[in-house]
C-alpha positions as CSV (number, residue, x, y, z in Angstrom):
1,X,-99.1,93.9,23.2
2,X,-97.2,90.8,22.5
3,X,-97.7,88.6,19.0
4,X,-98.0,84.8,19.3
5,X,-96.0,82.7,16.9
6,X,-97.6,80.3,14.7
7,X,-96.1,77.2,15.7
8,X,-96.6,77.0,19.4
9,X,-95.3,73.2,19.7
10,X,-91.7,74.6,18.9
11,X,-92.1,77.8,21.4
12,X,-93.2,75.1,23.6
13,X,-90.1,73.1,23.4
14,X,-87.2,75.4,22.9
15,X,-88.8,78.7,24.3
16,X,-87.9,82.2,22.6
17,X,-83.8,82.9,21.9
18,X,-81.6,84.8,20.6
19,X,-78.8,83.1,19.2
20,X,-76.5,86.4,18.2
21,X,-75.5,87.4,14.5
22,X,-74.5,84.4,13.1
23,X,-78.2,83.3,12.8
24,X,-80.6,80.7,14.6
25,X,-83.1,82.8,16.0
26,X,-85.2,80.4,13.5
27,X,-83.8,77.1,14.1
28,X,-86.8,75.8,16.2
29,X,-89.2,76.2,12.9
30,X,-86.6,74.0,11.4
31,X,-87.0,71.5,14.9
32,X,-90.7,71.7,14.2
33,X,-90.2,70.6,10.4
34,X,-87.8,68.0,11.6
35,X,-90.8,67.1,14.1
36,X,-93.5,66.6,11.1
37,X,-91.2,64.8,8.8
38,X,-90.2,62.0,11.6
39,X,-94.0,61.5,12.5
40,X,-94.4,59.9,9.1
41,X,-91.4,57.7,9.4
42,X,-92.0,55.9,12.7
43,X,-91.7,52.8,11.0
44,X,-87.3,53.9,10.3
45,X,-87.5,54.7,13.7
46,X,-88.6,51.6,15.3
47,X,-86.5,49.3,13.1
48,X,-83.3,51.0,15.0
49,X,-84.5,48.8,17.8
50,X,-84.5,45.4,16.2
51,X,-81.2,46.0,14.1
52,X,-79.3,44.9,17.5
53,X,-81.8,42.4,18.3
54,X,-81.1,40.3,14.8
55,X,-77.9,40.8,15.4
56,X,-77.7,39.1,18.6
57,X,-80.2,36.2,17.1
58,X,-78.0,35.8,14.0
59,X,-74.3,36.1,15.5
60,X,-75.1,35.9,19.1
61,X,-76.9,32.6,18.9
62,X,-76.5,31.4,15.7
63,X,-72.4,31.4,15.8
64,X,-72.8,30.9,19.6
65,X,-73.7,27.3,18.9
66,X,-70.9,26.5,16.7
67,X,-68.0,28.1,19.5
68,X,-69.6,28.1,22.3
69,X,-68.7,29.2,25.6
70,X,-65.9,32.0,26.1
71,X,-64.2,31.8,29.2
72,X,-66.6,30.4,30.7
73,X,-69.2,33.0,29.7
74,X,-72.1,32.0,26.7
75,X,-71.3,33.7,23.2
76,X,-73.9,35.3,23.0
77,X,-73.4,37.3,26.7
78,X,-70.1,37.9,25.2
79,X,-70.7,39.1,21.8
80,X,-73.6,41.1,23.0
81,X,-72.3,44.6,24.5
82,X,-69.8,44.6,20.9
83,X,-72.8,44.2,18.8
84,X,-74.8,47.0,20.2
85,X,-72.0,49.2,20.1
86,X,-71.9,47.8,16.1
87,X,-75.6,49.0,16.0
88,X,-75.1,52.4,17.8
89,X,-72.3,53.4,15.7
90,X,-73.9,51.8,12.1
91,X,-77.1,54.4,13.0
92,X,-75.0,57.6,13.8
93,X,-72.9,56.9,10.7
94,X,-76.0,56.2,8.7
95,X,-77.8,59.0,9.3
96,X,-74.6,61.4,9.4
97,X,-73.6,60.6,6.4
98,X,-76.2,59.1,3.9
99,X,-78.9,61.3,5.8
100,X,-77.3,64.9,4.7
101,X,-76.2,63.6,1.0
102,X,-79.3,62.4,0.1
103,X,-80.7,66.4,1.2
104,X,-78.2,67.9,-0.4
105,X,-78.1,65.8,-3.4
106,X,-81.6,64.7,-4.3
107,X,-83.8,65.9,-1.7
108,X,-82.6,69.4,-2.4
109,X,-83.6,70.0,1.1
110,X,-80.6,72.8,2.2
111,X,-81.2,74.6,-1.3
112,X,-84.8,74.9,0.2
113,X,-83.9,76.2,3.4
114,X,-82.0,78.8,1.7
115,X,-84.6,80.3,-0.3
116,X,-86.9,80.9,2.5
117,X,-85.6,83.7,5.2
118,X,-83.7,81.4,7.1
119,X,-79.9,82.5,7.3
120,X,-77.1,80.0,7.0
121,X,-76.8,80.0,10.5
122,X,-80.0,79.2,11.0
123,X,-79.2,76.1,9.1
124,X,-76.1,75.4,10.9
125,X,-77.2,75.3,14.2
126,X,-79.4,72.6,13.0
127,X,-77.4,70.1,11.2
């Protein structure tokens, strides 16, 4: 007889593993948690794909009008593939850095994770 696990969304999605004796064999409750949290905070998630756009308005267009064309190309086609790559990097670094001190500082979030069964490489595999 086999047992069911009580969050079937994240055997759904990542299936059952073993990830050896460092840990992780409970990572995907912590996927699942991730899951919850981020379903409240669609709002953080969509403004990720107007940062570039006011970007392009402000600089792009704005700026374009004062310089104009580039070799022979409009500003604002020019500046355009820079400032995404601008936006790309300014999320990453966001949420790489600010993200995990704010959990480990205020949020107390990894102090959490290690009170509950989860092993440290549990966590690990996660972050």
């Amino acid at each position: 007889m086999t047992t069911t696990t009580a969050f079937p969304l994240t055997r759904l999605l990542l299936g059952r593993r073993s990830f050896g004796p460092l840990g992780g064999a409970k990572a995907p409750l912590m996927v699942e948690r991730n899951l919850l949290v981020y379903r409240r905070m669609w709002l953080a998630m969509i403004s990720g794909f107007f940062e570039p756009l006011f970007y392009l308005l402000s600089i792009g267009v704005g700026l374009g009008k004062l310089t104009g064309a580039v070799d022979g190309v409009p500003y604002a086609d020019y500046v355009a593939p820079g400032l995404l790559a601008v936006s790309a990097m300014n999320g990453a670094v966001f949420d790489a850095t600010f993200n995990v001190f704010f959990k480990i500082k205020y949020g107390k979030i990894y102090d959490a994770m290690l009170a509950t069964p989860l092993r440290v490489g549990d966590i690990v595999r996660l972050r």
